[in-house]
C-alpha positions in Angstrom: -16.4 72.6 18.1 -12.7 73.9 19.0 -11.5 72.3 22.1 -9.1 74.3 24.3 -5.7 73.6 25.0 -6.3 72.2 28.5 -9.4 70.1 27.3 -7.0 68.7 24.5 -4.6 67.5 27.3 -7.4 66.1 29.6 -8.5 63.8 26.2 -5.2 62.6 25.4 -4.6 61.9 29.1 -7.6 59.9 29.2 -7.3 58.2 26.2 -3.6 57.3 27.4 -5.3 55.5 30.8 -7.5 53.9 28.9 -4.9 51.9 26.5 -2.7 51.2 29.5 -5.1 49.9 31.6 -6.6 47.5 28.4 -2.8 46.6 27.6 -2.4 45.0 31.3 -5.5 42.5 30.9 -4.8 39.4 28.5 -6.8 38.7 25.6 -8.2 35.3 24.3 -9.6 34.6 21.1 -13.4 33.0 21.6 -15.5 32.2 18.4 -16.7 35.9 17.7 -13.4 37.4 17.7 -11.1 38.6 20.9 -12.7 39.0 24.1 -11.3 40.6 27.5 -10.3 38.3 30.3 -9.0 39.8 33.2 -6.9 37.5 35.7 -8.8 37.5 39.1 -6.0 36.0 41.7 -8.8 34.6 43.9 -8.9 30.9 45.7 -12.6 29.5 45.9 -13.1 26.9 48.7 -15.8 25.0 49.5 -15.8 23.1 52.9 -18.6 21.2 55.4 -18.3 21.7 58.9 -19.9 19.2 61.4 -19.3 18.7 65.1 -17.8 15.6 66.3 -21.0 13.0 66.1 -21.2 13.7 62.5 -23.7 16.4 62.6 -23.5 19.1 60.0 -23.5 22.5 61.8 -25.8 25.0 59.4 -24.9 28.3 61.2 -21.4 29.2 60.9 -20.3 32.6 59.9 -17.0 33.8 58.7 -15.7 34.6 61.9 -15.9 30.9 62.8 -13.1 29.6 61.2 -9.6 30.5 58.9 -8.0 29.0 56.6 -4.3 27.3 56.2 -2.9 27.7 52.8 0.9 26.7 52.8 1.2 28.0 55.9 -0.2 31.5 55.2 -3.0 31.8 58.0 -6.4 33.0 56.1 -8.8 35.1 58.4 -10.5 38.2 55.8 -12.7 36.4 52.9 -13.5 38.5 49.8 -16.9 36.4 50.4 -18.8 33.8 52.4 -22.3 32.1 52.0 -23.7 28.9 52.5 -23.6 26.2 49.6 -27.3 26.2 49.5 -27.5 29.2 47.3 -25.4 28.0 44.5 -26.5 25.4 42.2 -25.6 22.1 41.8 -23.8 20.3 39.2 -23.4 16.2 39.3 -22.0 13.3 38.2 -23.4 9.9 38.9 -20.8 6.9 38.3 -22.3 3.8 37.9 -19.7 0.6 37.9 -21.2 -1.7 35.3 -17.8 -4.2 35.3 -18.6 -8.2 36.1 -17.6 -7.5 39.9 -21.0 -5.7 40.6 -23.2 -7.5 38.0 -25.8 -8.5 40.4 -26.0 -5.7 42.3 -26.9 -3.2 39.3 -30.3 -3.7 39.0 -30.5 -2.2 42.5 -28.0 0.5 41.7 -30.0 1.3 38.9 -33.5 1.6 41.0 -32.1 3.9 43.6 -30.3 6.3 41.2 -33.7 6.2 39.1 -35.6 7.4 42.5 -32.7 9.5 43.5 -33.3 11.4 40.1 -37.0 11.4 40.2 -38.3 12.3 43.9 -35.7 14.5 44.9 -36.2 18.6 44.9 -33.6 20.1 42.3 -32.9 23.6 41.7 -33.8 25.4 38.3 -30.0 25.3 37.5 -29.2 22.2 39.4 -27.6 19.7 36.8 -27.3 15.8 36.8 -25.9 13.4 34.4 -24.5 10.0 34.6 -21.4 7.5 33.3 -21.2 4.3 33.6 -18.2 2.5 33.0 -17.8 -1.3 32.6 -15.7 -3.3 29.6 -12.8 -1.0 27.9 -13.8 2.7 28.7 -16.3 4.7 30.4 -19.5 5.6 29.0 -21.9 9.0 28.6 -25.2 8.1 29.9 -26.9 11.2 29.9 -25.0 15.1 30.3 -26.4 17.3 32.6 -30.3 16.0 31.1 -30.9 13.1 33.2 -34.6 13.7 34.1 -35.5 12.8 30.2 -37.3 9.9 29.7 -34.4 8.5 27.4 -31.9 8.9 30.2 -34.3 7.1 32.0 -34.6 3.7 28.8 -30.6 3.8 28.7 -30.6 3.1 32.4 -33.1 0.5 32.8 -30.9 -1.2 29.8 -27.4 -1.1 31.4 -25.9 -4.5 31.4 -22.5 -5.6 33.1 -19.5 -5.7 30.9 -16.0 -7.1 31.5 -13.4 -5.1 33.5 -13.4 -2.0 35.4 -12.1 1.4 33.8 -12.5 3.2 37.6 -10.0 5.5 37.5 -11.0 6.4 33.6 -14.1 6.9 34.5 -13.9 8.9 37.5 -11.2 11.6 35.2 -14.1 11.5 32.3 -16.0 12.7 35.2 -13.5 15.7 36.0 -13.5 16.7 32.2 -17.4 17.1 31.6 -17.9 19.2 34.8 -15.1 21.5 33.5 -17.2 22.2 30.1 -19.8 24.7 30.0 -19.5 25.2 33.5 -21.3 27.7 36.0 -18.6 29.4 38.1 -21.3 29.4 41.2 -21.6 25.4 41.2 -21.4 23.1 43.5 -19.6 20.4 41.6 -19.9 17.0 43.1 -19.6 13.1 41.9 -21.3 10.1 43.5 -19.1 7.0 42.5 -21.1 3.4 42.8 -18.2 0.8 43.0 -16.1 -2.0 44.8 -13.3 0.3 44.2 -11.4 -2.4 42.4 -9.8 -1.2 39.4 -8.5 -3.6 36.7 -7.9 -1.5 33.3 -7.5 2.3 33.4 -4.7 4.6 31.7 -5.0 7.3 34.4 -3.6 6.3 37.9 -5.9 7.0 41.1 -3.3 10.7 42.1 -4.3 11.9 38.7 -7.8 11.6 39.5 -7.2 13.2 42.7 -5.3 16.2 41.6 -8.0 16.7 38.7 -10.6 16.5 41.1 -8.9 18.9 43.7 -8.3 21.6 41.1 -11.7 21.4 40.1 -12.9 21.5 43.9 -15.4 18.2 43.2 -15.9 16.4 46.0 -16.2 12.4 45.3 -19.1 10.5 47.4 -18.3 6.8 47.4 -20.8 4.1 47.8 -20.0 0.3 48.0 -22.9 -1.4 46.9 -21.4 -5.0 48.1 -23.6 -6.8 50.7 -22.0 -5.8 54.1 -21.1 -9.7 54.8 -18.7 -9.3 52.7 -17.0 -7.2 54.7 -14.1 -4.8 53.9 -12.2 -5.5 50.5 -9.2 -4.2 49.0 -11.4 -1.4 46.7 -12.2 0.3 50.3 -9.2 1.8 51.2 -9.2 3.5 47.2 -12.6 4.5 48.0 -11.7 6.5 51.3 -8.7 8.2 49.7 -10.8 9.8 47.2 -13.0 11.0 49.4 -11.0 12.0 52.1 -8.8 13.7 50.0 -11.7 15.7 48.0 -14.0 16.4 50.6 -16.2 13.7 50.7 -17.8 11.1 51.9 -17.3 7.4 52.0 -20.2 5.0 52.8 -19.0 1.2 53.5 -20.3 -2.0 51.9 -24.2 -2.2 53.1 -25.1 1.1 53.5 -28.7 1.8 52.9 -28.1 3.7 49.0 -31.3 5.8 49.3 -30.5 6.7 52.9 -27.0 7.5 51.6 -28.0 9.8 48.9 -30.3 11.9 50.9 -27.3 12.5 53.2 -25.3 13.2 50.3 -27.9 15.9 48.7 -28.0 16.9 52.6 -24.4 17.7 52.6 -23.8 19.1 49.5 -26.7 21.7 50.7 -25.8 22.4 54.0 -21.9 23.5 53.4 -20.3 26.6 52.5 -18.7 28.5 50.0 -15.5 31.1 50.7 -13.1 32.9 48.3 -9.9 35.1 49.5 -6.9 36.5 47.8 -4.4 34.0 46.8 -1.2 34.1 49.0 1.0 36.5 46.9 4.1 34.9 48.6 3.5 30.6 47.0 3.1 29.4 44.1 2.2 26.5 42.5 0.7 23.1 44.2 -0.9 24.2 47.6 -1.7 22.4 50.7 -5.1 23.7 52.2 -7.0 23.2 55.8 -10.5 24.6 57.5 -9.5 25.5 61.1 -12.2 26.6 63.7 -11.1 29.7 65.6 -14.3 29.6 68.4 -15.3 25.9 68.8 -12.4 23.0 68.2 -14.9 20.6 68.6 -16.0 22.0 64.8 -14.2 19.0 62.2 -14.0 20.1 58.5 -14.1 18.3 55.0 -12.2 20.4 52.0 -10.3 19.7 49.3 -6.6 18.8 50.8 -5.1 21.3 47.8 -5.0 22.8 44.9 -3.0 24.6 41.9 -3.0 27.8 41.7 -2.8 27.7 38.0 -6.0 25.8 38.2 -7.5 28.7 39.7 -10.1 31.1 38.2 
C-alpha cells in the first residue's frame, strides 16, 4: 500500500512521541528482562482521627481536615477512603528474652486467639517474630493461621537478652518484600521495652518504620503493680511517633487487640502530590479544618525518596 506524503509525516510524528515519551520513564531490570517504571511523585498517608475521649470518629470526609507537610498546607487529595477497604498486612513481635519469661505463656494464648477468632480479610496477612537470645526470629511469614505456626508457638521458650530494636527493623524489612501497595501495614510489639543487645538504635527503627508508614502498637505485658519502668517511655515514642498506640503494663491483651484490629479498620487512607518546593526528610501533621476538637495519629514524617 503507498502511503502519501502527509500520512508519511503523521507516522514519523507519531513514532517520534512515542520514543520521547518512553525515553522520560526509567527502566529497571526485573527477572524477565526490562520492565517500565514510571516515577509517580505521590505522598500516601494514613491517619486515625478520634475526638477527645478517645473515640474513633468513622465519618470523616476529605473536606474535614488538611494536611501540614514542611509547612506546605495540603487541602486537594488525589484520593481519600477509609482504611477498611484495604487489606491488612501484620507483624506480631513477641519478646521471648528472660525479662518476660513468665508472662509468655499468656502472650502466647492471646496471640493464638487473636489469630484464630478474629474476622480477616481474603488478603489480610499475619505473621510473627519473636526475638529473645542473640537475634530475632521468623515464626511464621504472612501464613500464621497454619497449624505449624500454631506448634512453633505453643513451643516458644525464653532465651537470654533482648534484641528489641533488631527485631522491631527485621519487622520493617519483611513488610517491605512482596508487598501490596493498598495495605495497611501495622506491627503489634509485646515487650517491657527494655533493650539489652541490638545493632540498630531505637531512630533507625523509627525512620524505617515512618518511611514505610507502619504504625507500631505496644503492649506491656508486665503485671500493672509493677508499675511504670524504664522500657515505657521507648514504648510510647515508637508509637507516638508512627501512629500508634501504646497500652501500659496490665492492660487486658485481648481487650487491647480488639481495639487495635478496631483502629487499624476504622482509619483512613489519603494520597496528594508531593510538595514540588522540599525535598528530602519531611515533617507531617493531620489538621482538622471543621471540628478542633478532632485529634489525629500519623506518621510524624517521612522521605520523600522513600516514596512510591
Amino acid at each position: 500500500m503507498q502511503l502519501s506524503n502527509l500520512q508519511r509525516v503523521t507516522l514519523f510524528l507519531a513514532s517520534l512521541f512515542v520514543a520521547v515519551a518512553l525515553s522520560s520513564i526509567p527502566l529497571y531490570a526485573g527477572d524477565d528482562g526490562y520492565v517500565i517504571r514510571a516515577n509517580v511523585n505521590e505522598v500516601r498517608l494514613a491517619f486515625a482521627a478520634s475526638d477527645r475521649q478517645g473515640h474513633s470518629i468513622k465519618t470523616l470526609h476529605a473536606t474535614d481536615i488538611a494536611v501540614a507537610d514542611n509547612g506546605a498546607i495540603i487541602r486537594h487529595f488525589r484520593s481519600f477512603r477509609a482504611a477498611s477497604e484495604s487489606p491488612l498486612d501484620l507483624v506480631i513481635l513477641l519478646d521471648a528474652s528472660d525479662s518476660v519469661a513468665t508472662k509468655i505463656p499468656q502472650e502466647v494464648a492471646e496471640v493464638k486467639s487473636f489469630i484464630e477468632k478474629s474476622k480477616w480479610g481474603e488478603r489480610d496477612r499475619v505473621s510473627i517474630i519473636t526475638f529473645g537470645g542473640l537475634q530475632a526470629q521468623l515464626l511464621c511469614a504472612r501464613n500464621c493461621h497454619a497449624d505449624s505456626a500454631q506448634q512453633k508457638l505453643d513451643s516458644l521458650q525464653a532465651s537470654g537478652a533482648t534484641p528489641l530494636y533488631d527485631a522491631l527493623f527485621e519487622a520493617t524489612e519483611l513488610l517491605k518484600r512482596d508487598r501490596d501497595p493498598q495495605s495497611r501495614l501495622a506491627m503489634i510489639l509485646f515487650s517491657d521495652g527494655v533493650d539489652t543487645i541490638s545493632m540498630h538504635s531505637a531512630p533507625s527503627v523509627i525512620e524505617a518504620s515512618e518511611n514505610l508508614q507502619s504504625a507500631i502498637y505496644s503492649v506491656n505485658p508486665c503485671p500493672a503493680k509493677l508499675g511504670s519502668g524504664r522500657g515505657d517511655g521507648v514504648l510510647q515514642y515508637f508509637s507516638t511517633n508512627t501512629g500508634g498506640l501504646s497500652f501500659a503494663p496490665g492492660s487486658d491483651v485481648e481487650q487491647v487487640l480488639s481495639t487495635v484490629l478496631d483502629d487499624l479498620h476504622s482509619g483512613y487512607v489519603l494520597t496528594y502530590a508531593l510538595p514540588e518546593q522540599t525535598g528530602g526528610q519531611h515533617a507531617v501533621r493531620v489538621l482538622a479544618t471543621s471540628d478542633p476538637r478532632l485529634e489525629f495519629r500519623a506518621r510524624r514524617a517521612y522521605n520523600d525518596s522513600e516514596e512510591e
